[in-house]
N, C-alpha and C positions, 0 to 999 in steps of 0.2 A: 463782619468777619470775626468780631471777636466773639460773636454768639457759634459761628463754627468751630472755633479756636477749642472752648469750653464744654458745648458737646459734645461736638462729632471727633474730636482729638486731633483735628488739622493742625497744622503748626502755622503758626500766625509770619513767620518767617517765609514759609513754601507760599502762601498768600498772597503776603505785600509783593514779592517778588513775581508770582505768575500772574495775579489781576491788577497791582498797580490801587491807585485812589481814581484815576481816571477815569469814570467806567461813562462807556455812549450809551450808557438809557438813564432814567429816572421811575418812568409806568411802568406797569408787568409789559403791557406789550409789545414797549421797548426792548425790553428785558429779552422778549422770543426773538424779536429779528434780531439781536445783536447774539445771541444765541444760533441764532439761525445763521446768521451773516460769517461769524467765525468758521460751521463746518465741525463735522464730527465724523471718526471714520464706523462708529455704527447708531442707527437710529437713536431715538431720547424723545420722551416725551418729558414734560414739566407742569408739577402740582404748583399751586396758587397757596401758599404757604400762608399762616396763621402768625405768625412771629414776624416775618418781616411785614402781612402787611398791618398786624399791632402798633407796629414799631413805627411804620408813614406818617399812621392817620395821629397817634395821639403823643410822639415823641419819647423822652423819657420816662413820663407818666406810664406807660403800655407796662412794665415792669413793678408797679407799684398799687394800681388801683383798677374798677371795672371801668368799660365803658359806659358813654354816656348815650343816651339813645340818639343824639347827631353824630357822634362818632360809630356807634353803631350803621347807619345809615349809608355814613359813608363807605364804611367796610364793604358794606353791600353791594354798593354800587364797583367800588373796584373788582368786587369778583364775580359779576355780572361783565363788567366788560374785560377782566382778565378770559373768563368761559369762551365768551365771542371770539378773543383774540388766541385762542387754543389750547387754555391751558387743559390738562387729561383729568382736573376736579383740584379737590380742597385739601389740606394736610393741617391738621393741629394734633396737641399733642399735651398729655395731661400727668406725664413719667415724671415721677418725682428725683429722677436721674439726670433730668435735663435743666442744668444751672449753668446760668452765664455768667458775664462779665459781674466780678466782685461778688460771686456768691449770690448774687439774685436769682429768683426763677425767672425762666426765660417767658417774654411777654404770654403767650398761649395759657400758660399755667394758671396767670391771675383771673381768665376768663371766668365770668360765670356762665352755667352751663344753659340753662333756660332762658337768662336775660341776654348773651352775647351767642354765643355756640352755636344754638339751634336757629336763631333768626339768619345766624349764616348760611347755615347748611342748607335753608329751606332756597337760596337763592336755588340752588342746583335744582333742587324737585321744579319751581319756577318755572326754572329755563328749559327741564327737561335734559340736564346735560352735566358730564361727569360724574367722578367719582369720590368719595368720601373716605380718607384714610385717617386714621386717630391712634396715636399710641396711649396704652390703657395707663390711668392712674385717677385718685384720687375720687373722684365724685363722678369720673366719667369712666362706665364701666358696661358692661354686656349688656345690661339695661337701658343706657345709656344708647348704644350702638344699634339697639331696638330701635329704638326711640324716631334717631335719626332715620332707619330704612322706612321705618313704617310712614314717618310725614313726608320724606323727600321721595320716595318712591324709589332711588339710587343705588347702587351697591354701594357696600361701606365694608372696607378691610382694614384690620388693628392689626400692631404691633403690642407684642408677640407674646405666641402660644409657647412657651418653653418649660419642661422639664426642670423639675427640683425649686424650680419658685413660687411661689405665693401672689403673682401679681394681680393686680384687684382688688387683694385678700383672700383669691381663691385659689388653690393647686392647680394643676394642668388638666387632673380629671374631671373636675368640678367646672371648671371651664369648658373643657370638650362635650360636657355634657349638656352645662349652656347653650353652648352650641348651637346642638343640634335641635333644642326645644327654639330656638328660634326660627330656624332653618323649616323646621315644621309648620311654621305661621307661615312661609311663604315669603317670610322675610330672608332680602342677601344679603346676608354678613358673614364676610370671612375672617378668620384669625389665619393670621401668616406663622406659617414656624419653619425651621430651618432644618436640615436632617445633619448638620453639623452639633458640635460638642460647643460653647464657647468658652472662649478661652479668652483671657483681656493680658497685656502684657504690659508693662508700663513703667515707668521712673518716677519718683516722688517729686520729681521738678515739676509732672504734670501729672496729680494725683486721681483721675479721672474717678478711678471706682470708689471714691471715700468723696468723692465734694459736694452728694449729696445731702451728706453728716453735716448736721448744725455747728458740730462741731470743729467744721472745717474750712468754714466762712472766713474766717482770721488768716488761713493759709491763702485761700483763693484769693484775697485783698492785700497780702504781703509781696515784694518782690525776692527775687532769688535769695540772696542773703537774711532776708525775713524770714523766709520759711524756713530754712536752717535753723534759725534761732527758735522758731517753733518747736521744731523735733529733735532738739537737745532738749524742751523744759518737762521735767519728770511728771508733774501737772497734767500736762497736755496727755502721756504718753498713757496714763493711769487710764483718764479717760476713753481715749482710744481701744486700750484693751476691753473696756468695760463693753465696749460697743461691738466688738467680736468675738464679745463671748457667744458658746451656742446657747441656739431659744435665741438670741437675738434676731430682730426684724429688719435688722441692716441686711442691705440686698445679698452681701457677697459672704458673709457670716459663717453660713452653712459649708461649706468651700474653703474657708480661707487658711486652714488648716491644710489644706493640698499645697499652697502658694509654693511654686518654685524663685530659685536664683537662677534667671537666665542669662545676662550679664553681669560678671564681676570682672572688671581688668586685673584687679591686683593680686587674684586667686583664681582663676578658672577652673582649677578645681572642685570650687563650690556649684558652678553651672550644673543645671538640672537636677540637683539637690535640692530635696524639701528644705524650708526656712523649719519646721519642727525639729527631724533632723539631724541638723545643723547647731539646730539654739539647743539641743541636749547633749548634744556632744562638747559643747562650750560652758552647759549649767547657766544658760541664759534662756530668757521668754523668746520666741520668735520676733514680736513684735519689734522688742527692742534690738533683735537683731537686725533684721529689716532697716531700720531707721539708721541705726550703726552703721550700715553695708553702706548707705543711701548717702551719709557723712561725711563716711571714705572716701569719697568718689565725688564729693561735688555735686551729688544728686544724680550721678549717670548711672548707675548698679539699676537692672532691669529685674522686673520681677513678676510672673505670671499666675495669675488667680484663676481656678476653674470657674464659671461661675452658673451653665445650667447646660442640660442638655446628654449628658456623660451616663446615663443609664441607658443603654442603647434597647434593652428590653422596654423600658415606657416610650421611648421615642419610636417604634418601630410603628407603633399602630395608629399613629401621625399623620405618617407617610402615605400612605393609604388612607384615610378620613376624608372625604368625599366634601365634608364641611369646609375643609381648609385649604389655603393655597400657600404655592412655596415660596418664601420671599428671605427678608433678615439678611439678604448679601452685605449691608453697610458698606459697598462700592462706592469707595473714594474717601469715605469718611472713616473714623480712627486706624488710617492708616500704617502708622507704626504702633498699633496695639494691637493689630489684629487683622488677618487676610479670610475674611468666607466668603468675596468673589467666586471662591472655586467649589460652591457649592454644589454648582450641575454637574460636572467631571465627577464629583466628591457623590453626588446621585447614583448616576448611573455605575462610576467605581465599586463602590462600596456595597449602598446599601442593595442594587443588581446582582452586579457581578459576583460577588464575593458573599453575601446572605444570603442572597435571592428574598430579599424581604418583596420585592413587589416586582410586576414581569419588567422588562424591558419595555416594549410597548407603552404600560401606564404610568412609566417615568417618563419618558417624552411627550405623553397627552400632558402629564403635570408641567413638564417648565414648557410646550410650546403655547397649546390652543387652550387648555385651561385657564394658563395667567392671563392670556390676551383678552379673552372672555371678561374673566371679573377687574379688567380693567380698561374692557371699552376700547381696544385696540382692534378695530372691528376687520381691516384688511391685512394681517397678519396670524401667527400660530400656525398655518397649516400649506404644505403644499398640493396647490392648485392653478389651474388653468387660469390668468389671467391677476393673479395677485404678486407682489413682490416677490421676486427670489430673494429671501432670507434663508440661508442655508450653513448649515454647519454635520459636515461627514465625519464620524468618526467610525473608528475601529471599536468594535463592544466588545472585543476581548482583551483591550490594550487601556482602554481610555480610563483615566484618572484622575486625581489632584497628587501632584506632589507636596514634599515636605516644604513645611516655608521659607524664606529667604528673604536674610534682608539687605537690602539694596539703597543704592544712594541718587537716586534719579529725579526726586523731584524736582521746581524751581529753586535755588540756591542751594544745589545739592543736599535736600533736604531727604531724611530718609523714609522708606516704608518696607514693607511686608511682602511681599509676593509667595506663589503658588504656581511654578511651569505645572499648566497640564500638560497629561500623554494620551498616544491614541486619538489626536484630531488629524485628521488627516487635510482639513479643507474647512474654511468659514467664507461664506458668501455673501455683500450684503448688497442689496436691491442690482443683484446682478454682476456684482464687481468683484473677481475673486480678492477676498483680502490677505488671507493668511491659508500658506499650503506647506505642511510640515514644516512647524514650527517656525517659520519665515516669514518677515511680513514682505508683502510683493508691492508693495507703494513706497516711491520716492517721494520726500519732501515735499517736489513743485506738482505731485498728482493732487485732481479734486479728491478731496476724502469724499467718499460714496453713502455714508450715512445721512437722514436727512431728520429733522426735526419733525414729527408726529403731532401736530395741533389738531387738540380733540381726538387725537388715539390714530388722526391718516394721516399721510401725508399728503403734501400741496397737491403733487400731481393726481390723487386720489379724490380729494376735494373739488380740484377743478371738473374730475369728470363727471364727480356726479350732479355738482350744479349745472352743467352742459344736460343730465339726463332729464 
């Protein structure tokens, strides 16, 4: 949890509160039936994660050194018998943005890429089964991603394709163009992008977009009152600017000059005002305004960073790119930073209705039968005679993402983000009307109708074809 905590921006409070220390599994394929057993009110399928199972086989060490080839071994084996027991492939991850507890990388990171990585991935070629996803960083890059299509014979989809950054080292063009020179080999690799702006929002209590910064290891290891004392010491503060200056290769750098004040209690007048601004109209640096705001307030003053995606003229032809598929929702995770759940509404809204950057039609092949396709979801995507009703009608002259909101619904009233879409008229899932103008139609004591997807079908899908 606290590797969620530190990632994905869960709050470790929403956590303890909604899973408890209790948990009924121990194995991954524990893990699916107690998944499975709980109930979902829409389908879910579940990768065989790289980090948690680092974290099984080699304990604290996973965080600190490579495997050993009996550790290695055994990785093998759990994701040989994770595959069997359903899971839809493999997930690691090589983003130099992904720091856990105290500032460490999170297990995956420390992986070598030939000695550990690839002896993984080759389980899948093996076995002939699942799918390969990696988010790009460090030593594991479009070469990399080769690599892996070409020995495991697998699709392999990265995170992500985005506008205005450098990830890999290479721009979004130079990437796209990667691409598609693999794509010609005959190899499936996909880059995921998202047809949204991102945008990160966030409180210096939990300073997500900076805990990559070495410099910020000291914060990630201090408790509340630590940190405070952190971002009072003028020391700290020097450095901090030095690392967002531009030309810098800090991720959010280029951007951070946009950063808004989205939460201030003690002035709302400063809300959605630049921190630039702001800090000129005072004869102060932004930075040290930021920190100041952040002081005031006990660390609660919220503050949002553009950080890729925002030139809608490079991301247009994206969308369209036959190489890639649509993905980067972060459904569930950094929840009070940030809502692109409502990317599909935000599809067809937008970049449809309103540009016409691509027809109607080939936005719905993109999020139905496309996704399902390069992820092995083999009875889903499309309506047909004899497959699940998976159904969602909308209005194409209506349907949208609204503005965000944020709400207090978690477990301990914990808060997030949201986006009501408009223009749904109807979501369907394996049959079961779930939501009909904006309503959800299930009571409490109904079976939620969603079902678990091991290996991309479901049970009942399963059973009939080992019956054939």
């Amino acid at each position: 949890m606290r590797t969620l905590e530190k990632v994905e921006g869960m709050s470790m409070d929403a956590l303890e509160e909604g899973l408890g220390y209790d948990w009924p599994f121990e194995t991954f394929p524990e893990y699916m039936d107690a998944v499975e057993k709980q109930g979902s009110a829409i389908n879910v399928s579940v990768f065989l994660g790289h980090t948690p199972l680092r974290l099984y086989v080699m304990g604290e060490d996973s965080t600190e050194r490579e495997a050993t080839p009996e550790e290695i071994e055994k990785m093998r084996e759990i994701i040989a018998e994770g595959l069997d027991a359903g899971a839809i492939g493999f997930a690691t991850s090589k983003s130099p943005t992904h720091v856990g507890a105290k500032g460490k990388p999170v297990p995956s990171r420390v992986a070598s890429f030939e000695d550990e990585i690839m002896p993984l991935v080759r389980v899948l070629g093996e076995k002939e089964m699942g799918l390969i996803q990696v988010t790009i960083g460090a030593d594991v890059v479009q070469e990399q991603f080769a690599q892996m299509a070409r020995e495991t014979g697998r699709n392999v989809t990265w995170t992500a394709l985005l506008t205005g950054l450098s990830l890999g080292g290479d721009n979004h063009k130079v990437q796209i163009e990667k691409a598609h020179k693999i794509r010609a080999e005959g190899l499936n690799v996909y880059p995921q992008v998202t047809p949204r702006a991102l945008n990160f929002e966030m409180h210096m209590g939990a300073p997500f977009l900076y805990e990559s910064m070495s410099l910020f290891q000291s914060v990630s290891q201090a408790d509340h009152e630590g940190k405070k004392e952190i971002y009072r010491d003028s020391e700290f503060r020097e450095k901090f600017k030095q690392r967002l200056m531009p030309g810098s290769r800090f991720l959010v750098a280029g951007g951070w000059h946009k950063t808004v004040i989205s939460y201030y209690p003690p002035d709302p007048s400063l809300e959605e005002r630049t921190l630039v601004e702001v800090a000129a109209e005072r004869d102060t640096d932004p930075l040290d305004l930021m920190l100041d705001l952040s002081l005031d307030t006990d660390l609660k003053a919220r503050f949002r960073t553009p950080v890729a995606n925002h030139d809608e003229d490079e991301v247009e032809p994206l969308m369209s790119d036959e190489c890639t598929v649509l993905g980067l929702s972060d459904a569930g995770a950094h929840a009070s930073q940030l809502c692109d759940a409502c990317y599909a509404t935000y599809l067809l809204g937008h970049w449809v209705r309103e540009k016409g950057a691509i027809t109607l039609e080939y936005a719905v092949k993109r999020l139905t039968s496309q996704a399902a396709d390069v992820f092995g979801i083999t009875d889903r995507g499309r309506l047909a005679i004899g497959v699940p009703a998976d159904v969602v009608v909308f209005d194409a002259d209506t349907v949208g993402a609204g503005g965000l909101e944020r709400v207090h619904d978690l477990p301990g009233g914990v808060d997030r983000l949201i986006s009501q879409a408009s223009g749904i008229e109807a979501v369907i899932v394996n049959g079961t009307l779930l939501r009909q103008n904006n309503q959800d139609l299930l009571s409490a004591n109904d079976t939620l109708p969603g079902k678990l997807l091991r290996g991309g079908r479901a049970a009942s899908s399963l059973e009939q074809a080992a019956a054939e």
